[in-house]
N, C-alpha and C positions, 0 to 999 in steps of 0.2 A: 573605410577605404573608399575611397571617392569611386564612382563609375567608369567613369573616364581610364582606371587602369586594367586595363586587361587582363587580370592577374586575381589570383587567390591567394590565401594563406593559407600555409598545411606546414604544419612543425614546427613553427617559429620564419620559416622563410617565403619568397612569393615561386608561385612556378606559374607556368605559361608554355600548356604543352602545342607543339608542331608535329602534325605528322606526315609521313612524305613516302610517295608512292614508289615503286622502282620501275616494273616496267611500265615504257612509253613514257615517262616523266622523267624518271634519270639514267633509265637505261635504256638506249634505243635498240628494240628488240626486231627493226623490222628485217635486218640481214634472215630473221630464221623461220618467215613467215612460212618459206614451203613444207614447214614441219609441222604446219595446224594442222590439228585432225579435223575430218570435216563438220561444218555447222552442226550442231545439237548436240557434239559428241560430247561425253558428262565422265565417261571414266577415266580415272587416273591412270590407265594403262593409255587411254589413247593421248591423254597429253603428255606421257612421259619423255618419247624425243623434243617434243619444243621445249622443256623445261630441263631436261638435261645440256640444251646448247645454251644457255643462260651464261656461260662463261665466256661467250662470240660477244654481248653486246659491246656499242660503243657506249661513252659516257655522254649526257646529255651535260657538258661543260656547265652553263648558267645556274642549270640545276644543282650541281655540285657546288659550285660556288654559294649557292642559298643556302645550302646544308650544312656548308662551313661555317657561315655567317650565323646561321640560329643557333649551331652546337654550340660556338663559342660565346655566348649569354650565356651568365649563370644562371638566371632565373626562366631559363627555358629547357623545356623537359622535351628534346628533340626525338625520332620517333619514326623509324622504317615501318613502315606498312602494309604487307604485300598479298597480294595472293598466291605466289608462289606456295609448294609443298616444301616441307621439313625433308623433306628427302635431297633436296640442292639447296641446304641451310652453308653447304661450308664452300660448294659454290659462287655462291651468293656474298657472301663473308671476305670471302679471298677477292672478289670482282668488288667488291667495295671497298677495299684495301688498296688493291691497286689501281684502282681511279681515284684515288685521291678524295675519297668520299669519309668522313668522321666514322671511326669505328668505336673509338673510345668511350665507354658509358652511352652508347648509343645505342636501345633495346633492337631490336629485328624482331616484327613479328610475321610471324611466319603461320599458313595455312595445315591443319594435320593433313595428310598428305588422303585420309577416305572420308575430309568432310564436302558435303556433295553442294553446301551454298555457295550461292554467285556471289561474285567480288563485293556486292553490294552491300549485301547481308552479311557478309563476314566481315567487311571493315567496320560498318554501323557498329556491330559487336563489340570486336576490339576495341575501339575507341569509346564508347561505354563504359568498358571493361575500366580503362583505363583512366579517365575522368569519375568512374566511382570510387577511384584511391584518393581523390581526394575533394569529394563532394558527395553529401546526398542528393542532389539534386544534377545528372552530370548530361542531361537536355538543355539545362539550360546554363552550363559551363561556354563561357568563350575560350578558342582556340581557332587552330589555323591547320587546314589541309591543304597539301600540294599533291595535286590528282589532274593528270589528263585525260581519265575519260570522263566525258560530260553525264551519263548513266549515271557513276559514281556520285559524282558532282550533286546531281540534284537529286539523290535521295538521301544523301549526308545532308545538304539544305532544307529535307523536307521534314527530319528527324531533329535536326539540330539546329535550333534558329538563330542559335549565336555564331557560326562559326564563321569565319573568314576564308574563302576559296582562293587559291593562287594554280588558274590552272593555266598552263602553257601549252603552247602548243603539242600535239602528241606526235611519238614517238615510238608505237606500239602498233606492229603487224596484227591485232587484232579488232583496234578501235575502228 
């Protein structure tokens, strides 16, 4: 397979996974900023009102439109990625549903709701996780993230030297 294509084989077909952030990239969360708990706060009790008003955001349009475009490639293995808790999964679900956002064969992953890593560290993860399904090697897997916060950004860049960043401007009461 020449270099030039962005893609692997796994089963007999090519995939080309995207993954894509929600808040501040597709869902603008800054209506529920005065729900932050304040700076340092780490327990899931204290962010449970901002994460319960997840259903207020607007939709970040452009965004959505991107999400449509990559789900509908067959050889793209499109791909929520959030920090959000399991606890506002149907939330979440329902607010993707009705923005007009691909739900269809679209994984959601979603945070347990008492793991204590930063966004950073848990997406690195996931996307690991999920480039080992179809590589042993998934450091050095091309893909593509759509992430607003620059934090995230450059530690997926610093892990991951293939990957492709599309970060838009944010939309997110906590960046």
């Amino acid at each position: 397979m020449p270099r030039e294509i962005a893609a692997f084989t796994h089963k007999e077909y090519q995939m080309f996974f995207v993954f894509c952030g929600l808040d501040g990239t597709m869902a603008d969360n800054r209506a529920r900023s005065y729900l932050l708990p304040p700076i340092g706060s780490e327990s899931a009790q204290e962010w449970k009102p901002f994460h319960d008003a997840c259903r207020t955001d607007l939709p970040v349009p452009f965004i959505v439109d991107i999400a449509q475009a990559f789900s509908s490639i067959p050889a793209v293995r499109f791909v929520y990625l959030t920090h959000r808790p399991e606890s506002v999964r149907s939330m979440t679900t329902n607010w993707l549903y009705q923005n007009g956002a691909p739900t269809l064969n679209v994984p959601l992953m979603m945070c347990d709701d008492q793991d204590p890593r930063p966004s950073h560290l848990y997406k690195a993860d996931m996307i690991t996780r999920q480039l080992s399904t179809v590589s042993d090697d998934p450091l050095n897997v091309e893909f593509v993230l759509i992430e607003d916060n620059p934090e995230i950004c450059s530690y997926i860049q610093g892990v991951f030297p293939r990957v492709r960043i599309i970060k838009p401007q944010t939309f997110c009461a906590v960046v």
